[in-house]
C-alpha positions in Angstrom: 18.5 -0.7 -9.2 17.6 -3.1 -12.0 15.7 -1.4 -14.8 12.9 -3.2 -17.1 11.7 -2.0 -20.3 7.8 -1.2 -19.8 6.4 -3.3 -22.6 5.5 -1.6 -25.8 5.9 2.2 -24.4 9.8 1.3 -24.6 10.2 3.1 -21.5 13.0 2.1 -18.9 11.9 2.2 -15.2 12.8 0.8 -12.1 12.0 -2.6 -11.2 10.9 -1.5 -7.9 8.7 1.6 -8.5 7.1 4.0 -6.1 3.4 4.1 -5.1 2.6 7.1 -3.5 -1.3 6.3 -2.0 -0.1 6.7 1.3 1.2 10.6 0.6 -2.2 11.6 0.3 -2.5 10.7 4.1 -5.7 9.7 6.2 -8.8 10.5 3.7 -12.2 9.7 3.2 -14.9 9.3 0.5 -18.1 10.1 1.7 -18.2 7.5 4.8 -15.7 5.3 3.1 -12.0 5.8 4.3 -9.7 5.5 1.5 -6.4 7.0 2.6 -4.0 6.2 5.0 -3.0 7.8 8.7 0.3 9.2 10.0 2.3 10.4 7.2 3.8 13.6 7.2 4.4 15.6 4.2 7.9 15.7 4.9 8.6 11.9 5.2 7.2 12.3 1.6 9.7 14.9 0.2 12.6 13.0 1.6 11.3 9.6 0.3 11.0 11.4 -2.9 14.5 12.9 -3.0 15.8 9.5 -2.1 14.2 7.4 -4.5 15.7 9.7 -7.3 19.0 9.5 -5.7 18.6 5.6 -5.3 17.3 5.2 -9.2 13.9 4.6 -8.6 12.5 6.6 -11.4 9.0 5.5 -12.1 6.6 7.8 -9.8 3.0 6.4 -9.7 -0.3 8.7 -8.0 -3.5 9.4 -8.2 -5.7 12.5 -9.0 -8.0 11.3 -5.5 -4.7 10.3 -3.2 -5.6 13.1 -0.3 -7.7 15.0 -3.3 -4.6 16.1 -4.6 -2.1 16.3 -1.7 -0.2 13.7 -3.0 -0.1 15.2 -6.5 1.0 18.6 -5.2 4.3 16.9 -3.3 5.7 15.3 -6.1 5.2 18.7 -8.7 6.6 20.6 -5.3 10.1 19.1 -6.6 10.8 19.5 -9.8 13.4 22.3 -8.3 15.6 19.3 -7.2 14.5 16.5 -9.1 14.6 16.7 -13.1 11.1 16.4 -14.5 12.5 14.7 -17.6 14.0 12.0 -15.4 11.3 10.6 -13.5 8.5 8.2 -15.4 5.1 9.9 -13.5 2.3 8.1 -14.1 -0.9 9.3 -12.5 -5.3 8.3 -12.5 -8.5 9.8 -13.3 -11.8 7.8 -12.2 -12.2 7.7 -8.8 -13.4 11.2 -8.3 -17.2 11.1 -9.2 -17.9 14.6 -9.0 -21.7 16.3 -9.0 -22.5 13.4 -11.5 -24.1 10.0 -10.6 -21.7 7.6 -12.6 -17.7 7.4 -12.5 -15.8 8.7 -16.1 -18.1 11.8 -16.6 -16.5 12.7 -19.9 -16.8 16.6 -18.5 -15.5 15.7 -15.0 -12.6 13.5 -16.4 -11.6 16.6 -18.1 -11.9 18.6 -15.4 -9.7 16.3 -13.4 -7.2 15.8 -15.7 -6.3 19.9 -15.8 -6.3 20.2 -12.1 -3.7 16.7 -12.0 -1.3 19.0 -14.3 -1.5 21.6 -12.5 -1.2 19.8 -9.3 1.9 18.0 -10.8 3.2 21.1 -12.4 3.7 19.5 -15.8 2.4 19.8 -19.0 2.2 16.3 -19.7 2.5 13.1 -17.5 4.0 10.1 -19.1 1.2 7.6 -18.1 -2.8 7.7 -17.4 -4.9 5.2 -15.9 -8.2 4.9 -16.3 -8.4 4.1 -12.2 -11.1 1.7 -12.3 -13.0 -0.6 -14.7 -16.8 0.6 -12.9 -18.3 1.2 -16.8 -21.6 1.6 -15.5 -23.7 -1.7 -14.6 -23.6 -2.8 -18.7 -20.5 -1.0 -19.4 -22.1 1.1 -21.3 -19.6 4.4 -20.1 -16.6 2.8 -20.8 -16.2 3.8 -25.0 -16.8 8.0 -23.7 -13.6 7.2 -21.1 -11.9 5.6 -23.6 -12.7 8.3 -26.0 -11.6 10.6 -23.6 -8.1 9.5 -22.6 -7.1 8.9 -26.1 -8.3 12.8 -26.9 -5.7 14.1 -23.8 -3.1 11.6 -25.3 -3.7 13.3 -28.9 -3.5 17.2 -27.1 -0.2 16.0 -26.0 -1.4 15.5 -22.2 -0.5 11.9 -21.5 2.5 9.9 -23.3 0.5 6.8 -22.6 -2.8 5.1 -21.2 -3.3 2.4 -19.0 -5.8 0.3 -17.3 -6.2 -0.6 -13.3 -8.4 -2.4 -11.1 -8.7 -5.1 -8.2 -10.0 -7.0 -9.9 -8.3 -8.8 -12.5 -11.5 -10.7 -14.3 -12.9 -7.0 -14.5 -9.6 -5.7 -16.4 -10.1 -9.0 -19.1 -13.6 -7.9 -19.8 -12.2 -4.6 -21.5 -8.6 -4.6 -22.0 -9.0 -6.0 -25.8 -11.4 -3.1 -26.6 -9.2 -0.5 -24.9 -5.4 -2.2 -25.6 -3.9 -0.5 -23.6 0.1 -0.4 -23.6 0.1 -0.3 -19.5 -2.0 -2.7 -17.1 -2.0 -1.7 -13.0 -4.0 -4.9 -11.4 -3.4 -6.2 -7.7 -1.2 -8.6 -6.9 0.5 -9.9 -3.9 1.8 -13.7 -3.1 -1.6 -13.7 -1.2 -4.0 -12.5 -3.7 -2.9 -13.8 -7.2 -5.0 -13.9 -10.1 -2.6 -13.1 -12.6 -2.0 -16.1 -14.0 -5.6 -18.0 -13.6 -7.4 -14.6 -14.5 -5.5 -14.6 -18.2 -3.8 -11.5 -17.9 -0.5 -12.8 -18.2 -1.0 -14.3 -21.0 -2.5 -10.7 -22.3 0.6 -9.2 -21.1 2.9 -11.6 -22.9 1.2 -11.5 -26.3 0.7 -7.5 -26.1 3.8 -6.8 -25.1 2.4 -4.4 -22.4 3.8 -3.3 -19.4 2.6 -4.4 -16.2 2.8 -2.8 -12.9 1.5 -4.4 -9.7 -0.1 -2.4 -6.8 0.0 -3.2 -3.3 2.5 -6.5 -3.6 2.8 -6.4 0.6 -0.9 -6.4 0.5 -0.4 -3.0 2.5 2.0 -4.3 5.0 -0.1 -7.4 6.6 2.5 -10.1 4.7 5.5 -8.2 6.3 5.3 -10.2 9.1 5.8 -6.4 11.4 2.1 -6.9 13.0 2.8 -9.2 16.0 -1.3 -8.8 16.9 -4.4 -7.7 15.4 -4.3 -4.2 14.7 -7.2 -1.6 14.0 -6.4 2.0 12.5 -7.7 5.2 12.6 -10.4 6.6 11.1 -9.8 7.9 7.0 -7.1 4.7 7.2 -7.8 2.1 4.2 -6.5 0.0 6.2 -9.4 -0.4 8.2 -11.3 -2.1 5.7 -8.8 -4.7 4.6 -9.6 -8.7 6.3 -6.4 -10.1 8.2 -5.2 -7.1 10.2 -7.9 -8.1 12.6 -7.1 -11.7 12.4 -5.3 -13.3 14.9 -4.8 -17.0 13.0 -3.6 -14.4 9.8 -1.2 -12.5 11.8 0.2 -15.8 13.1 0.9 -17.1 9.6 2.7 -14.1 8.3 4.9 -14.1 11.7 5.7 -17.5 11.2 6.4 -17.4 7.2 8.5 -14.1 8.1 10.4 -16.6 10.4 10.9 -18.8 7.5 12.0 -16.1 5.0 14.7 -14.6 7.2 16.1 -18.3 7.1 15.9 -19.0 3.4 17.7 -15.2 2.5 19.7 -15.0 5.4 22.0 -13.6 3.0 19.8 -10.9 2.2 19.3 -7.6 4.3 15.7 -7.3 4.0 14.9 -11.2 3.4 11.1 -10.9 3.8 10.8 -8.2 1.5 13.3 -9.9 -0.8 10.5 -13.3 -0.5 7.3 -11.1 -1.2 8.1 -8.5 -3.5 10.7 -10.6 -6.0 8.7 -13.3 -6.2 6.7 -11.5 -8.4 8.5 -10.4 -10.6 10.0 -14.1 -11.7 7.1 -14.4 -14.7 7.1 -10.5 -15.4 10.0 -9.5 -18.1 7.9 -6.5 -18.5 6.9 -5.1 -15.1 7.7 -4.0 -11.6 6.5 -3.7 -8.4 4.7 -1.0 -6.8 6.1 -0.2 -3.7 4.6 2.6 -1.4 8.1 3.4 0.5 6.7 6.1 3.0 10.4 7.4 4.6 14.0 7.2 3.6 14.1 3.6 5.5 11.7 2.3 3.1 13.6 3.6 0.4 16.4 2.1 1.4 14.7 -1.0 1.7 13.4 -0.9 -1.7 16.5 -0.2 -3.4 18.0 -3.6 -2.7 14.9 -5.5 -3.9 14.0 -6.2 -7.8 16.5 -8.8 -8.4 15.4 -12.1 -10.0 14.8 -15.3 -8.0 15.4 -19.2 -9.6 11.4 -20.9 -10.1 12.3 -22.7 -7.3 12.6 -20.1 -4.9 9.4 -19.0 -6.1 7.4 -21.6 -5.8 8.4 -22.3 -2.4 7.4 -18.9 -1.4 4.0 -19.0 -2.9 3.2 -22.3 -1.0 3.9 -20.5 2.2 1.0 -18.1 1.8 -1.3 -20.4 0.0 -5.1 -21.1 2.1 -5.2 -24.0 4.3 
């Protein structure tokens, strides 16, 4: 597995890292559902086990993945895996609380002693702030700023990061916060990285970067042969192009196309999509969400560079007609 230095934190991690969402399994918030069906707690240990075995180091959840669950399986195995070897990076945000605004400075608090706990550590290596909601004029964004740099001074975060979908939304406050990680979205579908200035932001800084959900949660596998609908407490649900037929088609057929270009390769589509990204990106890796040990696998043959030809042949495949 090829390792990266994670900007200014001087941190080696894998180039192909591990989101763990989907350990928190099928979950809702409120009427929303935010999680994600069918995995078992135990596909999640071994995957866990696997990706330490395989050199995939850099652990990445959330204090609201399953409320916790998936916090509680990764501090389950420090018995087997070394604490001290694995980059965990974790989230506070999502999880209003009693309160009527996200980044409650008392709920953040609260949150971030129950993710320690649930992690069974003293201290994670990175924190996101999960979101860039500020309030409708930003005006709650210095008290979570102020907050995460107070658990970084009591020695409960090595570093801080910001995350959102939206890339525009992470401009508008990364020069105030600065800080040394960035989590956006970014798939050869959805790409803003570039156009939004955050590249740029990322060269200059010398931050780390870290993209989330770089198959766009499966759909540009090519794996869906139909329109698909999930269950209910599945993210999934909510996400345009699993129910559309003219979509599915164009992954199919670009995953036709892929398995022609790296025949070579044992995962060729995976090899397109995910390494792709990581062409402009000296500083950052992918965020894979490898639910078994056959998505580990997977994943540990991916991160290698690709020539800017490759890559912009890829990209045209999944640009809108």
């Amino acid at each position: 597995m090829r390792k990266i230095l994670l900007g200014k934190t001087g941190q080696e991690v894998s180039t192909i890292s591990l989101g763990t969402w989907s350990y928190g399994g099928a979950n809702k918030q409120g009427n929303i559902p935010v999680g994600w069906e069918g995995q078992e707690d135990k596909d999640s240990i071994n995957a866990l086990k696997h990706c330490y075995k395989v050199g995939i180091d850099h652990w990445d959840t959330a204090d609201v993945y399953g409320n916790g669950r998936s916090e509680k399986i990764i501090g389950s195995l420090w018995n087997d895996v070394p604490r001290n070897e694995i980059f965990l990076a974790t989230k506070v945000g999502w999880d209003m609380g009693s309160y009527e605004h996200y980044y409650h400075p008392r709920h953040m608090r609260k949150q971030m002693e129950k993710s320690l706990i649930n992690l069974q550590t003293d201290c994670v290596d990175l924190l996101y702030l999960h979101h860039c909601n500020f309030g409708k004029n930003g005006e709650y964004f210095d008290d979570a700023v102020d907050v995460v740099r107070r658990f970084q001074e009591e020695g409960k975060t090595r570093f801080l990061g910001l995350s959102d979908w939206d890339l525009y939304k992470i401009m508008k406050y990364i020069d105030s916060f600065n800080p040394e990680v960035v989590q956006p979205y970014r798939n050869v579908m959805d790409d803003t990285y570039i156009s939004s200035g955050l590249k740029d932001w990322i060269d200059k800084n010398n931050a780390g970067v870290c993209f989330f959900s770089p198959i766009k949660h499966g759909l540009l596998t090519g794996k869906y042969i139909e329109p698909v609908k999930f269950g209910d407490g599945d993210f999934r649900s909510r996400v345009s192009g699993f129910d559309d037929d003219a979509i599915i088609k164009k992954m199919q057929k670009n995953k036709l196309l892929l398995e022609e270009k790296f025949s070579d390769h044992p995962h060729p589509v995976m090899k397109g999509i995910i390494d792709s990204l990581l062409f402009d990106s000296p500083s950052g890796c992918a965020l894979l969400g490898q639910r078994n040990i056959e998505q580990v696998n997977t994943a540990s043959t991916l991160g290698e560079m690709l020539s800017q030809d490759d890559v912009a042949w890829i990209k045209s495949l999944y640009k809108s007609s």
